[in-house]
DSSP file (Angstrom, degrees, kcal/mol; ACC not computed):
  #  RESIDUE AA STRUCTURE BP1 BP2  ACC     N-H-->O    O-->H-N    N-H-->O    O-->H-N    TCO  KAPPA ALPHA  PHI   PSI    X-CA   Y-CA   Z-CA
    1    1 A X              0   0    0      0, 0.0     2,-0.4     0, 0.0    37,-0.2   0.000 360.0 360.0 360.0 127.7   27.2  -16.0  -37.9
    2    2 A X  E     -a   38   0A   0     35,-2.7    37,-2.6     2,-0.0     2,-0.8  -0.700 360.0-159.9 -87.4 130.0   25.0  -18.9  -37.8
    3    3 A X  E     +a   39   0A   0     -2,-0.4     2,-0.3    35,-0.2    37,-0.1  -0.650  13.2 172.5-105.9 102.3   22.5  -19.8  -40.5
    4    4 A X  E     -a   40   0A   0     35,-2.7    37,-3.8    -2,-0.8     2,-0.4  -0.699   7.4-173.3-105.7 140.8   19.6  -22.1  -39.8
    5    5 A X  E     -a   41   0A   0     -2,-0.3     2,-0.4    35,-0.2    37,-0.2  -0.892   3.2-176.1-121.3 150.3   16.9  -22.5  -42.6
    6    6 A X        -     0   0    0     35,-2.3     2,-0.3    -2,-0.4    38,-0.0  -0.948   5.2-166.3-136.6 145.2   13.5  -24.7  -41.5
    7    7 A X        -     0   0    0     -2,-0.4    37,-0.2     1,-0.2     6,-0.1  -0.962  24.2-121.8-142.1 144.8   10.8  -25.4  -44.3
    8    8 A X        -     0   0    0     35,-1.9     5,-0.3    -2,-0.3     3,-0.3   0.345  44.7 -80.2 -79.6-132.6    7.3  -26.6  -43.1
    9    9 A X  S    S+     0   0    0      1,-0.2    -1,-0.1     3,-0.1    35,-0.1   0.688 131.3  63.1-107.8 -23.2    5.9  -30.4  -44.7
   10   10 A X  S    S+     0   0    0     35,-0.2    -1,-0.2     2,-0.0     2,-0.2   0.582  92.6  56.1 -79.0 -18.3    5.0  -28.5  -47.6
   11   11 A X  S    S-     0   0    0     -3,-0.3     2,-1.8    32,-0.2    -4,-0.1  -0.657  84.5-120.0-137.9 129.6    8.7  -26.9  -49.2
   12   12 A X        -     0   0    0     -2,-0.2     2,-6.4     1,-0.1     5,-0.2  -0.632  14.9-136.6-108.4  88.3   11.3  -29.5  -50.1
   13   13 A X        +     0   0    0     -2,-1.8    -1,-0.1    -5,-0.3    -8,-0.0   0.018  41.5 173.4 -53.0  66.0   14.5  -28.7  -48.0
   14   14 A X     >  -     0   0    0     -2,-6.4     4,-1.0     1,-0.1     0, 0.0  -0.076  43.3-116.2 -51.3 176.1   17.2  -29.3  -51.2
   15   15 A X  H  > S+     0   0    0      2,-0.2     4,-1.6     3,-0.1    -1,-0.1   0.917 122.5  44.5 -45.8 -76.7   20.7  -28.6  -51.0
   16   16 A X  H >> S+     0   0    0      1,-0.3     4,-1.9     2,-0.2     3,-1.1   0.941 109.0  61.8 -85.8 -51.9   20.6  -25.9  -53.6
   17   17 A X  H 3> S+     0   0    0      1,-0.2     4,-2.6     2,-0.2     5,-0.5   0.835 116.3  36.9  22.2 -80.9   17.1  -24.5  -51.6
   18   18 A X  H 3X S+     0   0    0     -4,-1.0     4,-0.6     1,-0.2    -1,-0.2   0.699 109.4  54.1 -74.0 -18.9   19.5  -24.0  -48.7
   19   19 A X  H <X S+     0   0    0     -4,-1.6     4,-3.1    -3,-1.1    -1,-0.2   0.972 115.0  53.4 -55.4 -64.7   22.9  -22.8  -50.5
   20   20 A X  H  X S+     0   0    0     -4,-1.9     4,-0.7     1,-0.3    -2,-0.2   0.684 109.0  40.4  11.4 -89.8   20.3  -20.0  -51.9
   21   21 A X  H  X S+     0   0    0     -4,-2.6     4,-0.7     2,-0.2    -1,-0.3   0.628 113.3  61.7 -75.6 -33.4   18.9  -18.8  -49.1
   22   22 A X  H  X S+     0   0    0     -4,-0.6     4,-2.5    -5,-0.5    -2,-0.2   0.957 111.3  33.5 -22.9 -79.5   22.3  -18.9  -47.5
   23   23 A X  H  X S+     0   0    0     -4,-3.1     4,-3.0     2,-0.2    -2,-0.2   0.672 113.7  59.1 -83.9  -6.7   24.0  -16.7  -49.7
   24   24 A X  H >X S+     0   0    0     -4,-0.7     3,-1.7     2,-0.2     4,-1.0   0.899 111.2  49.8 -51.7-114.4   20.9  -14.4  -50.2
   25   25 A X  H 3X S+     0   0    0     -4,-0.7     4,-2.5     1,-0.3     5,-0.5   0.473 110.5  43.9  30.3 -95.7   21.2  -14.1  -46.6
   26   26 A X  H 3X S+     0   0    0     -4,-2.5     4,-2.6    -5,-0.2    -1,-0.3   0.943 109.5  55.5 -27.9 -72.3   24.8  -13.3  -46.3
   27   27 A X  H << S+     0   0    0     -4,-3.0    -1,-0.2    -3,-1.7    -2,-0.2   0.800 108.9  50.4 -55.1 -24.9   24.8  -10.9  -49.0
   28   28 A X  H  < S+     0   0    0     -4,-1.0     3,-0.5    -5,-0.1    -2,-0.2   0.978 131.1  12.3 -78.0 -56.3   22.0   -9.0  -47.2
   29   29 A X  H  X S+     0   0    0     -4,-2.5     4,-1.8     1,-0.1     7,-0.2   0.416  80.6 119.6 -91.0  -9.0   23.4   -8.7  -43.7
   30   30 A X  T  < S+     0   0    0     -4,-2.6    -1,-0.1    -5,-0.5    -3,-0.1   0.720  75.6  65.3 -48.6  -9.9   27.2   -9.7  -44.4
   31   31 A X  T  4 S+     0   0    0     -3,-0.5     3,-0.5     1,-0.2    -1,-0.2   0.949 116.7  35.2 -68.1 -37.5   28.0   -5.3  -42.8
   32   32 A X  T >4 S+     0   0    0      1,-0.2     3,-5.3    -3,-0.2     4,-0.5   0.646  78.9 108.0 -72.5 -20.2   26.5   -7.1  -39.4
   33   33 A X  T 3< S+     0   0    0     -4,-1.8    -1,-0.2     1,-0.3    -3,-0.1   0.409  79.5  54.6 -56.3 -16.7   27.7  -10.3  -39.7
   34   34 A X  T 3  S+     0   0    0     -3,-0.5    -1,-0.3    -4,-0.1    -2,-0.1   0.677 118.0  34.9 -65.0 -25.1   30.1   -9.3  -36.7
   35   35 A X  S <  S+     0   0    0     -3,-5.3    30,-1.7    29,-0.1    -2,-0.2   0.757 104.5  82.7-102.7 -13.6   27.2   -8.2  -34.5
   36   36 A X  B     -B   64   0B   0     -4,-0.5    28,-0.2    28,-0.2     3,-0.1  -0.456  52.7-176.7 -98.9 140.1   24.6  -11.0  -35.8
   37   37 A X        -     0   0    0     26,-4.3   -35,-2.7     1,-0.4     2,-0.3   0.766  67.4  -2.5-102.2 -42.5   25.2  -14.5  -33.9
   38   38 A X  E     -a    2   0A   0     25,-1.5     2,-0.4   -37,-0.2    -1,-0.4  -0.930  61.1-143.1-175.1 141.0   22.4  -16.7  -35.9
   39   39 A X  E     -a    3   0A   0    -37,-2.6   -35,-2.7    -2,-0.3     2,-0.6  -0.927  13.1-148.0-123.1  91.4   20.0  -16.1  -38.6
   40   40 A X  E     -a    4   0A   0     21,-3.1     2,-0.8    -2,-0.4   -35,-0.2  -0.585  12.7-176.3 -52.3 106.1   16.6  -17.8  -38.6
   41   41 A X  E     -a    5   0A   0    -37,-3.8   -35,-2.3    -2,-0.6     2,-0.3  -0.820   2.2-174.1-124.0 152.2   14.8  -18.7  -41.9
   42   42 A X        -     0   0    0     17,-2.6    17,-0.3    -2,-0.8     2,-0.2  -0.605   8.8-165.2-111.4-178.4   11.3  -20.2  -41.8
   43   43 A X        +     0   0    0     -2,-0.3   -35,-1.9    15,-0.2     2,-0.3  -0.748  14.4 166.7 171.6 114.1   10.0  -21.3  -45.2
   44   44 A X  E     -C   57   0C   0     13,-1.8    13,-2.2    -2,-0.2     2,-0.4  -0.953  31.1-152.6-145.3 151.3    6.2  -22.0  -45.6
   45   45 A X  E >   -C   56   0C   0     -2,-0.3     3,-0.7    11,-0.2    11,-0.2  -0.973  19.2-154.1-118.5 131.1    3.8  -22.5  -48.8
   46   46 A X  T 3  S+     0   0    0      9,-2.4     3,-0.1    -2,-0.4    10,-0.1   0.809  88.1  44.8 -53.5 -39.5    0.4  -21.4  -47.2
   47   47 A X  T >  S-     0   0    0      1,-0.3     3,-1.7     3,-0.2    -1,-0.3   0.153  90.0-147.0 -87.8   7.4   -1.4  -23.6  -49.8
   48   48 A X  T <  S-     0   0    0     -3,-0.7    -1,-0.3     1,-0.3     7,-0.0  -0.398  74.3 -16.5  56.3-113.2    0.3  -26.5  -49.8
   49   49 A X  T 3  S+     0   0    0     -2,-0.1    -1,-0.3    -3,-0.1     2,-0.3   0.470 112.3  92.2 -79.9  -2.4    0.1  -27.8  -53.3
   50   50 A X  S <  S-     0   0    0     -3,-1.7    -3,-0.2     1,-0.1     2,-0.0  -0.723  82.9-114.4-119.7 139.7   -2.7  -25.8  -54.7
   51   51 A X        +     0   0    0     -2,-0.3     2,-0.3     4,-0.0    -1,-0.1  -0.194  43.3 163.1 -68.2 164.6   -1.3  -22.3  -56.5
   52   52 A X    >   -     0   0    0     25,-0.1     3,-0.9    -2,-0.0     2,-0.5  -0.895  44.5 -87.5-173.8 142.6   -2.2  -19.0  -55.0
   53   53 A X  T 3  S-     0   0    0     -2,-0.3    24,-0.0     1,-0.2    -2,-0.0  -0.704 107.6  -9.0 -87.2 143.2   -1.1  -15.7  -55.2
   54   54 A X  T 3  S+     0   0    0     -2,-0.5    23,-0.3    21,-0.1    -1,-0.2   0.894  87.9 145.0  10.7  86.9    1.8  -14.7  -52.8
   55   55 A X    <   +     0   0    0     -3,-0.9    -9,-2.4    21,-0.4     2,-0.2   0.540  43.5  94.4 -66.6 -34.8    1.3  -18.3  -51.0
   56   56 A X  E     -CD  45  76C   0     20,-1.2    20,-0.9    21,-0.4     2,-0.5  -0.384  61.6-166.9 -72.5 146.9    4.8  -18.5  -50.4
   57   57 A X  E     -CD  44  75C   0    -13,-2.2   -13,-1.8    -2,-0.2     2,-0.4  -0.970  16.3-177.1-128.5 133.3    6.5  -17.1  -46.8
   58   58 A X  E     - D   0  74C   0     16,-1.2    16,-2.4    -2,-0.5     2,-0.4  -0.974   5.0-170.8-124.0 138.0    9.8  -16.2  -45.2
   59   59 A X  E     - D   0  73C   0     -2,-0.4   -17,-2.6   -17,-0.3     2,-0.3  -0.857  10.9-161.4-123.0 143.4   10.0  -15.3  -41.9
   60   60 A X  E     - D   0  72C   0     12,-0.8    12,-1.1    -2,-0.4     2,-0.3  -0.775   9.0-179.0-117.9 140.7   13.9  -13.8  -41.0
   61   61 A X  E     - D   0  71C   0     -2,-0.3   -21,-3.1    10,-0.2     2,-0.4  -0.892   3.9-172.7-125.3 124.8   14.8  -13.7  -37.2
   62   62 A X  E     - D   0  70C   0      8,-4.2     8,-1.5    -2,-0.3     2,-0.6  -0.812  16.6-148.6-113.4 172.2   18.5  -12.3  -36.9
   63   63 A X        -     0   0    0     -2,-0.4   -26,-4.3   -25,-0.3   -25,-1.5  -0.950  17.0-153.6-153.5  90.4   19.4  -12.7  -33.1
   64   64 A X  B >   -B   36   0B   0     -2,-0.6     3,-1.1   -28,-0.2     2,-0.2  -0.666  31.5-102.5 -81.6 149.3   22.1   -9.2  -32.4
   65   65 A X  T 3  S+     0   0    0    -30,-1.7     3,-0.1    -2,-0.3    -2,-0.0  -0.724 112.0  13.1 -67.0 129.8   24.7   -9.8  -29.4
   66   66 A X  T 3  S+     0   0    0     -2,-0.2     2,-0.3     1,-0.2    -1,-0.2   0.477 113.3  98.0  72.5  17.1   22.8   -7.7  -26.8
   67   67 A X  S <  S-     0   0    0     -3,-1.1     2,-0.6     3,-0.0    -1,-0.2  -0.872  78.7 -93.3-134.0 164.2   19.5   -7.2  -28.3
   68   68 A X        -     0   0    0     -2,-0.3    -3,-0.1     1,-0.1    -4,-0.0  -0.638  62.6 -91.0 -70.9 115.6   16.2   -8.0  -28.7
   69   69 A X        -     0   0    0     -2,-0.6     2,-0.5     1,-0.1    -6,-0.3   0.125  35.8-137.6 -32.3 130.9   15.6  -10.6  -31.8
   70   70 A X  E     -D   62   0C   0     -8,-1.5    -8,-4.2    -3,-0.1     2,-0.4  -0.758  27.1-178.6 -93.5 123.1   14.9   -8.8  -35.3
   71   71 A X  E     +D   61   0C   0     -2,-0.5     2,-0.2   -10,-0.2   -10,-0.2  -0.954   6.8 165.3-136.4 124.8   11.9  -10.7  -37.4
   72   72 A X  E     -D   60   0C   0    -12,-1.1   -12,-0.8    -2,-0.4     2,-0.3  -0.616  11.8-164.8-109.3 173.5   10.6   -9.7  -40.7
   73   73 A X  E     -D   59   0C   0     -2,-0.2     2,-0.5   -14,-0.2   -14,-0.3  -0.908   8.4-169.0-170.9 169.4    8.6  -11.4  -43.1
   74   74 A X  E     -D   58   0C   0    -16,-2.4   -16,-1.2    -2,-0.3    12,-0.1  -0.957  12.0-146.7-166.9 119.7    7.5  -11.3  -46.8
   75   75 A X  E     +D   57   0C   0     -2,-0.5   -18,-0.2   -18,-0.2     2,-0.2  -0.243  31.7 148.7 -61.7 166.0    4.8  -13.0  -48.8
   76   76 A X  E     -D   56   0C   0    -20,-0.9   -20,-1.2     1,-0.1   -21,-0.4  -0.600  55.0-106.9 175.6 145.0    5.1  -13.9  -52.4
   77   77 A X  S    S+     0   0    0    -23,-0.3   -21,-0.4    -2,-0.2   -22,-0.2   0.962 101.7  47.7 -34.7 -68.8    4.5  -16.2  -55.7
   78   78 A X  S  > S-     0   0    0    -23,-0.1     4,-1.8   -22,-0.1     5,-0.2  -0.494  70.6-140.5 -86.0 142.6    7.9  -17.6  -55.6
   79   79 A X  H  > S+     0   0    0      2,-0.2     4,-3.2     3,-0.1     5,-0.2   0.977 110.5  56.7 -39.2 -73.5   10.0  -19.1  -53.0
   80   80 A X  H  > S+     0   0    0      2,-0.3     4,-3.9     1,-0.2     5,-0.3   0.845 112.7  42.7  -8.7 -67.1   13.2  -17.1  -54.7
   81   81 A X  H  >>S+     0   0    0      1,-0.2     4,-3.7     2,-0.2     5,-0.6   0.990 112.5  59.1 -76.1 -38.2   11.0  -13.2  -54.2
   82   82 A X  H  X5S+     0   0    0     -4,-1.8     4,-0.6     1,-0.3    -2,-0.3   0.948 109.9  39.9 -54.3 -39.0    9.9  -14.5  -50.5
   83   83 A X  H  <5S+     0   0    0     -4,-3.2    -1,-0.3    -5,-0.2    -2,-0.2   0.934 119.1  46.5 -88.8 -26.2   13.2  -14.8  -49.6
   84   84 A X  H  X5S+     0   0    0     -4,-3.9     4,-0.8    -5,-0.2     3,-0.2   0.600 107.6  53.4 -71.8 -11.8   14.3  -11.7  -51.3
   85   85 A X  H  X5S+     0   0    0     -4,-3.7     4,-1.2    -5,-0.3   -12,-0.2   0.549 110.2  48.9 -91.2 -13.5   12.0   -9.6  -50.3
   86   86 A X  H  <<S+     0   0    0     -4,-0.6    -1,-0.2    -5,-0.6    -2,-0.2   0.413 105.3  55.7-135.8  46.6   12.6  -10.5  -46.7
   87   87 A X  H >> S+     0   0    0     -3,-0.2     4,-2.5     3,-0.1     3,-1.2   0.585  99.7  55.7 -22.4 -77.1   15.8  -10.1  -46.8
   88   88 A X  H 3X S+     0   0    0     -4,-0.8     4,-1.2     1,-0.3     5,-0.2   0.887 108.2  54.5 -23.3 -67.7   15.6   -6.8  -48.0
   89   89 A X  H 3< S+     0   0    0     -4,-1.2     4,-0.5     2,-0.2    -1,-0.3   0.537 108.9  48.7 -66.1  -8.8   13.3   -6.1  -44.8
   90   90 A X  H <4 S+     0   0    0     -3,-1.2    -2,-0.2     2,-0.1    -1,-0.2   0.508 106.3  52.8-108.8 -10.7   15.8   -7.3  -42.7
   91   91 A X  H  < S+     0   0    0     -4,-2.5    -2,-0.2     2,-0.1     4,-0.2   0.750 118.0  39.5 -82.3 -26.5   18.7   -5.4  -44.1
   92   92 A X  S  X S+     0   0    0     -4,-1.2     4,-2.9    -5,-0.1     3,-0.4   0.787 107.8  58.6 -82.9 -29.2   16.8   -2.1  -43.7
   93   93 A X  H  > S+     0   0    0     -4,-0.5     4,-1.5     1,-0.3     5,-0.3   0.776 111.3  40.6 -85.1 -19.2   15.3   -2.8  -40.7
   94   94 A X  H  4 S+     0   0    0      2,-0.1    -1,-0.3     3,-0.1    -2,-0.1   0.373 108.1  62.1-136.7  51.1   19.1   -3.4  -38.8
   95   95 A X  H  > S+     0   0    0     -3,-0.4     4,-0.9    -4,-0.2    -2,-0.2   0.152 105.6  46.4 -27.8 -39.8   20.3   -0.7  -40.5
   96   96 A X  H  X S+     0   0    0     -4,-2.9     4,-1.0     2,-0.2     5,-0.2   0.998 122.8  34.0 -22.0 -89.4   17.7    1.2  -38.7
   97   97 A X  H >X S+     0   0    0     -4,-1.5     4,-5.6     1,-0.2     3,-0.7   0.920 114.2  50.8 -50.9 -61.2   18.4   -0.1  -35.8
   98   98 A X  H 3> S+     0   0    0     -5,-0.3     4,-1.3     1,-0.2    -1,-0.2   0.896 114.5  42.9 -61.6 -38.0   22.0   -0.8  -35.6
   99   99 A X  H 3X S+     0   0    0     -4,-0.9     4,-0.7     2,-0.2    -1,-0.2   0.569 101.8  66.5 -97.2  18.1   23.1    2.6  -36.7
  100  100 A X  H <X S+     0   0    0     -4,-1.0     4,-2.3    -3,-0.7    -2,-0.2   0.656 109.8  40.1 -77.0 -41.2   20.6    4.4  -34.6
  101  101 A X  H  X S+     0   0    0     -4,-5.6     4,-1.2    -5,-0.2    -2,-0.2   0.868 103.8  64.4 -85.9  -2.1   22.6    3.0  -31.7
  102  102 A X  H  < S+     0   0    0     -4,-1.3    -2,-0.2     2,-0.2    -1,-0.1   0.826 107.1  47.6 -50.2 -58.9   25.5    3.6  -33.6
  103  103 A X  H  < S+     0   0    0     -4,-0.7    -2,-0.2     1,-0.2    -3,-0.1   0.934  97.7  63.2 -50.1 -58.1   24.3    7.3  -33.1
  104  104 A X  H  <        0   0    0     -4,-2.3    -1,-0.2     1,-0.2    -2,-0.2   0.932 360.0 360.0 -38.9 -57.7   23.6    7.3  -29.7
  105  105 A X     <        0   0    0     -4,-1.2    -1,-0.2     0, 0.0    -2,-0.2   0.645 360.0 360.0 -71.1 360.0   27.3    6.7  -28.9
């Protein structure tokens, strides 16, 4: 499973930024990680420099072998809950999926 992380002009793509979101990542989806081929993460602050409440964004796209891409996304204060919160939504949401076709067979 591939992970690719993008942050817009605003978000400062570190090292430890990308390890993070990495293993946040991982740890969310690591039951699928056989069916998931590559793992989007978008990274945005809406406001640029100027504070706001939940300014920060993650967008998730997981990309299943034989499916249509899965995309979540989750607002927040912090970088750190934007990426855990849409995580979260993208661990429930293929569970959902994936073991509803699980069912089917």
């Amino acid at each position: 499973m591939q992970i690719q992380i993008n942050t817009d002009s605003n978000i400062e793509g570190r090292e430890d930024l990308a390890a993070s979101v990495q293993a946040v990542v991982e740890g969310a989806v690591q039951r699928f990680s056989d069916r998931i081929t590559r793992v989007e993460v978008h990274l945005s602050d809406e406001n640029s420099r100027k504070s706001g409440h939940d300014d920060k964004r993650c967008m998730m796209e997981a990309r299943v072998e034989g499916r249509q891409p899965t995309a979540v996304t989750h607002r927040a204060a912090t970088l750190d809950q934007a990426v855990d919160g849409a995580a979260e939504k993208l661990k429930r949401s293929l569970e959902s999926t994936l073991e509803r076709l699980h069912d089917q067979r």
